[in-house]
N, C-alpha and C positions, 0 to 999 in steps of 0.2 A: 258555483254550479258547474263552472264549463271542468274543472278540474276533476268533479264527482264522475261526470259523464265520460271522461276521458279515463278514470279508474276503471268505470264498468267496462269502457271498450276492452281496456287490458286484461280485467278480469272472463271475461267472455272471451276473448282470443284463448287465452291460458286453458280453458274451459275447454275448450272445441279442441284443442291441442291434448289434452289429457286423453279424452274421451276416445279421438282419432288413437293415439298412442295403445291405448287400451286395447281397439277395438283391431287393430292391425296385428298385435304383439302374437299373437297364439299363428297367427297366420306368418307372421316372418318365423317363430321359433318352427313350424312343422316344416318352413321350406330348410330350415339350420335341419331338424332331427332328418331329413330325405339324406339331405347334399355329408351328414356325417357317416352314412352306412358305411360299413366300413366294409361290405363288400365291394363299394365301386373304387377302393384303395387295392384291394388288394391283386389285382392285374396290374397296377402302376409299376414301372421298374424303377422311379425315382422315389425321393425321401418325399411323403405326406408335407406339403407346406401350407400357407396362410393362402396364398397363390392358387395353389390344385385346388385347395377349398373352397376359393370364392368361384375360382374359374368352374367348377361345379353346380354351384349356389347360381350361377348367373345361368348353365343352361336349363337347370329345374325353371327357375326364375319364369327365362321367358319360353316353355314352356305352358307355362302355370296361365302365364297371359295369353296367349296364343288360344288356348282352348275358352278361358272365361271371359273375353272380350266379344266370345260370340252371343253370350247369351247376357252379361252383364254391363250398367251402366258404365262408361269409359273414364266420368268423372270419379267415379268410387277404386277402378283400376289406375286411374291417375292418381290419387291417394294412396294407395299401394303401392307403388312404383316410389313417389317421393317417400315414403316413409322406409321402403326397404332401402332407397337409395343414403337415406339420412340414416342407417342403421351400420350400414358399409364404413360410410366416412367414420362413425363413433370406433367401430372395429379398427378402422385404420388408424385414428386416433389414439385408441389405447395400443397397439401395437408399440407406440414413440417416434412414429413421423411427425414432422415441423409441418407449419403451415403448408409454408410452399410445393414442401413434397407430396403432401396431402393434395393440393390443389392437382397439379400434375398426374399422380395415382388417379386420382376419380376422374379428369377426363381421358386419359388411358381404358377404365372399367368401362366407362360412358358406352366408348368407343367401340371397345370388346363386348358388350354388351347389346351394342345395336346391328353388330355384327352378325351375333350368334342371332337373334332377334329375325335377321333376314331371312336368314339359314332356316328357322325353325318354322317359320311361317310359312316353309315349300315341304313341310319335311312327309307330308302324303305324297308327294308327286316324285319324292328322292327313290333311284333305286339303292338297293343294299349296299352298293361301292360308291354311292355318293353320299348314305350315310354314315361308311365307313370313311369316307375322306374328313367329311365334316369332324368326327370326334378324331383324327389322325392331327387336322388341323388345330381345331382349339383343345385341346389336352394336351397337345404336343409331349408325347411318353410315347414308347413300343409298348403298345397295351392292344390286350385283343378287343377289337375295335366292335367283334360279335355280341360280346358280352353287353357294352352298353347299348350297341343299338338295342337286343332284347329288353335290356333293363327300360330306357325312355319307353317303348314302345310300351311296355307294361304301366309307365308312369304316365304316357298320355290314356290310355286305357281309364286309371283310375280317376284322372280327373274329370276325363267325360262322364264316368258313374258320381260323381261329387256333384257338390256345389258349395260354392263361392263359401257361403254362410257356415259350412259345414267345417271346411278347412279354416275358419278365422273364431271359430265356438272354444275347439279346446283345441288340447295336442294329438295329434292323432296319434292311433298303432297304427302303422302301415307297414308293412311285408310285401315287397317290391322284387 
């Protein structure tokens, strides 16, 4: 008996694990289809890397939370958060980093991530050359720094007209 019950736990973890996985996947693939535009490559003066990619992927990111943390439960944004974090390590994973490096990578990202996270949670109160500093700083490229402030600016824009549910349904079309 205590074995049956111990199956169902597993089975029910597995369960909840699926369901989350599901219910996260359209929401991590539309913050992938934003952070791939390949207009925000194309001011870049260096080569398109794994790097510029996530370093992108991480300012959509927290973005994405910065706006829906106002209006959404924090537990459900904590799920989001571990699940796109668990999506990173897989990427970095199949990249062909070892463990170790991987361990180190992710709290590097962590890192840069709670970084930009600060940054983005003043980003109404930044003027134009502090949100010029900010993308100077984490994209670290001679990129016209114009283009993206416009570009976020249009990207918190849409998420204020969104919700939550709306970006985790399907994939979006978005024209940013």
């Amino acid at each position: 008996f205590k074995e049956q019950l111990e199956n169902e736990k597993i089975i029910t973890i597995i369960n909840i694990l699926f369901i989350m996985s599901l219910k996260y996947t359209n929401l991590y693939n539309n913050l992938i289809k934003l952070t791939t535009n390949k207009k925000l490559y194309e001011g870049l003066t260096k080569q398109d890397t794994f790097e510029d990619r996530l370093v992108l992927f991480l300012i959509h990111f927290a973005f994405f939370l910065k706006i829906f943390k106002q209006t959404n439960n924090k537990n459900i944004l904590q799920e989001i958060y571990d699940f796109n974090f668990k999506q990173v390590e897989i990427s970095i994973r199949e990249i062909g980093y070892g463990d170790v490096s991987i361990n180190k990578k992710m709290k590097d990202y962590l890192n840069f991530f709670h970084d930009v996270v600060g940054k983005v949670n003043n980003w109404e109160n930044m003027n134009n050359n502090e949100k010029s500093q900010f993308f100077q700083n984490f994209i670290n490229d001679n990129t016209d720094t114009k283009f993206f402030i416009g570009y976020f600016e249009k990207y918190v824009e849409l998420l204020k007209k969104s919700t939550l549910n709306s970006f985790s349904k399907d994939i979006l079309e978005v024209k940013i």
